[in-house]
N, C-alpha and C positions, 0 to 999 in steps of 0.2 A: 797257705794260699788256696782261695776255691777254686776249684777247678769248672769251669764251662763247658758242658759238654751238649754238641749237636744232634739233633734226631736228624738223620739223614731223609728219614722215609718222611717227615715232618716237611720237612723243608721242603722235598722232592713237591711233597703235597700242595703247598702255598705257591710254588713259580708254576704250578700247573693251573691253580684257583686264579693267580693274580693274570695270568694269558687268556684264560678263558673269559675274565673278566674286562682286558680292552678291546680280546674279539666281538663280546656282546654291542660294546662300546660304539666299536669302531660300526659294526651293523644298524646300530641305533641312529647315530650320526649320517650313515648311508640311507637308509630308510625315510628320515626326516627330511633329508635337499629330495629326495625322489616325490615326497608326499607333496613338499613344495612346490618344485615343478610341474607335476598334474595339477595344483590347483591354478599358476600362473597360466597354464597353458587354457586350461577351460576358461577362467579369466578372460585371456587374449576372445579365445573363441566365442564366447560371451558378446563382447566389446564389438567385433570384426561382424558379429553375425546382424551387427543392431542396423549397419550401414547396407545400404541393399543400393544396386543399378540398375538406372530405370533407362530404355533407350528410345529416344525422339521419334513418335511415330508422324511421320513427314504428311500422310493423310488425314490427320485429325490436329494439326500444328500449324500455325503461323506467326509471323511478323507481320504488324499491322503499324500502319504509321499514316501521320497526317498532317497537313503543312498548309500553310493561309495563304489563298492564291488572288492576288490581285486588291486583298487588304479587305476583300468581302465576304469571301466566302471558304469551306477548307476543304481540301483536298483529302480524298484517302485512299488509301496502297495497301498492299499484302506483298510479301514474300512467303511463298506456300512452299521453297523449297529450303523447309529446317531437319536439320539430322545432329546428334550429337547422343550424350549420355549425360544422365541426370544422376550424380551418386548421393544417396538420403541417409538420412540417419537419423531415421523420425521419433529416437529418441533425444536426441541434441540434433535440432536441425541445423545449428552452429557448425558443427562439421562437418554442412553436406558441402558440395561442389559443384559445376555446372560444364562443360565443354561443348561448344556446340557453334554449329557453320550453317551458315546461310546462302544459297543458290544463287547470286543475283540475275540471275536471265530468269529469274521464275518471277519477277516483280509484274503487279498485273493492279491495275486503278481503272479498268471499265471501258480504257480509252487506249487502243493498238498505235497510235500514231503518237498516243505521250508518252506510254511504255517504250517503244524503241527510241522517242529520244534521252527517257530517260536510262536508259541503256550504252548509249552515246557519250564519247568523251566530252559534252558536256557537264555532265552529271557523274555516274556510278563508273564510266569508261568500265562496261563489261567483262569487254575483251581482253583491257588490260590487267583488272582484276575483279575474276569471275568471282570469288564472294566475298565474304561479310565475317570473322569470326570475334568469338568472344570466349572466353576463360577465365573462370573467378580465381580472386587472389584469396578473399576473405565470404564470411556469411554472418552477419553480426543483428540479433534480436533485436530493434528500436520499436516498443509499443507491442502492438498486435501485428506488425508482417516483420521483416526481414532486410535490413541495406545489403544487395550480394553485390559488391565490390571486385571488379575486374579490368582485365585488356582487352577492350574493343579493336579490333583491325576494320579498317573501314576506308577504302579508295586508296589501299596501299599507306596510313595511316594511324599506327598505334596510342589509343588515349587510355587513361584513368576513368570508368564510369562505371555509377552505382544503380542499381536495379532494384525497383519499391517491390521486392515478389511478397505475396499474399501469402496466407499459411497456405502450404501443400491441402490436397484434398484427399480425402479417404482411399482406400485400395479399393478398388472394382474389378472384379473380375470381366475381362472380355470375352468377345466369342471366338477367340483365338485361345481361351484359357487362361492366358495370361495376366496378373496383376496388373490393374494400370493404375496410372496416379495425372491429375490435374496439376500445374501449374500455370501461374499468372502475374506478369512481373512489369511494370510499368517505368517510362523514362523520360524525360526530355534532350534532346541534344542542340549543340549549333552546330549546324551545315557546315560551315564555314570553318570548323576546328576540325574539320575531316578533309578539307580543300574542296567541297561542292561548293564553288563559289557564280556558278552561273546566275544570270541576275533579267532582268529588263527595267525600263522605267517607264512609269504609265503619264498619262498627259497631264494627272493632278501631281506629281514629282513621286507618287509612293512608288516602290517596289514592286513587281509583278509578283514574287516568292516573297514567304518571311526566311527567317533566318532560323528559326526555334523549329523543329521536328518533335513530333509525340509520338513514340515507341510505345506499343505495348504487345507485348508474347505473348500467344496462349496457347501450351504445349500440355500434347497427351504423349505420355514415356508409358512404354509396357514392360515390368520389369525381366532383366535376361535370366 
């Protein structure tokens, strides 16, 4: 019978080759989720860095609106006091966002006696709710501007409405230093799905107010 004989110092040799060999292993394995990592994370950073916050500068910003008084002629308003944060992502403006509040005792049409009534629980009821906001839900590309899609809060009254914004405008720098960026965003609404339902009736039967309001923003954000 043949006999099988072991090399000790052999063998000794190979469970040291073959340990050394899933230490490598195991390193390589380690090495490769880390490399990974670093790239997901610059990735991330990448992606995060594209989206910048621009914040509502209230001096160079308004809500302007305008409504058909008397069935002849049209009315027009400002709210000058807008604040909020614009977040862009001016490489997918799809992403961006809007959050932003409106002052109502800053409302001002030329005329002090129609401003405080429209100030008046007739109308805006001020007192009962001093502003105005809005929060988009969505920002969706149709043509050359944008639908931004949001919650309008308005006389204590939360609706669904969408805002025609224009492409954003280049970055400028101000004399404050800071980045600034142009938006302009346009709307129509009914009074009346907000509860301003104040009215009169004129000698020919028309309406003294229409019903239909024209919204348009035009807001300068300097970014933070």
């Amino acid at each position: 019978m043949q006999r099988i004989q072991f090399d000790a110092h052999q063998t000794e040799y190979s469970f040291i080759e073959l340990k050394a060999h899933e230490e490598i292993s195991m390193k390589s394995v380690r090495m490769a989720g880390l490399a990974a990592a670093v790239v997901l994370t610059v990735s991330a950073g990448r992606m995060s860095a594209q989206a910048k916050d621009y914040k509502i500068e209230a001096a160079h910003s308004e809500a302007d609106f305008a409504i058909k008084h008397m069935a002849i002629s049209t009315v027009h308003g400002s709210f000058h006091g807008v604040s909020g944060v614009v977040r862009l992502d001016a490489a997918n403006v799809s992403k961006s966002s809007v959050e932003a509040t409106i002052d109502v005792t800053t409302v001002d049409t030329g005329v002090a006696a129609r401003d405080t009534h429209l100030k008046s629980p007739d109308f805006f009821d001020a007192a009962k709710f001093p502003t105005i906001t809005f929060k988009s839900t969505s920002v969706t590309k149709v043509g050359d501007h944008y639908d931004v899609k949001g919650d309008l809060t308005l006389h204590g009254v939360t609706k669904s409405v969408v805002l025609n914004l224009e492409q954003p405008s280049k970055e400028q720098i101000g004399m404050d230093k800071k980045a600034h960026r142009g938006f302009t965003a346009t709307t129509t609404l009914n009074r009346k799905d907000f509860g301003l339902n104040w009215n009169g009736t004129l000698a020919s039967g028309d309406s003294a107010l229409g019903d239909d309001v024209k919204i348009e923003l035009d807001i300068d954000a300097a970014q933070e």
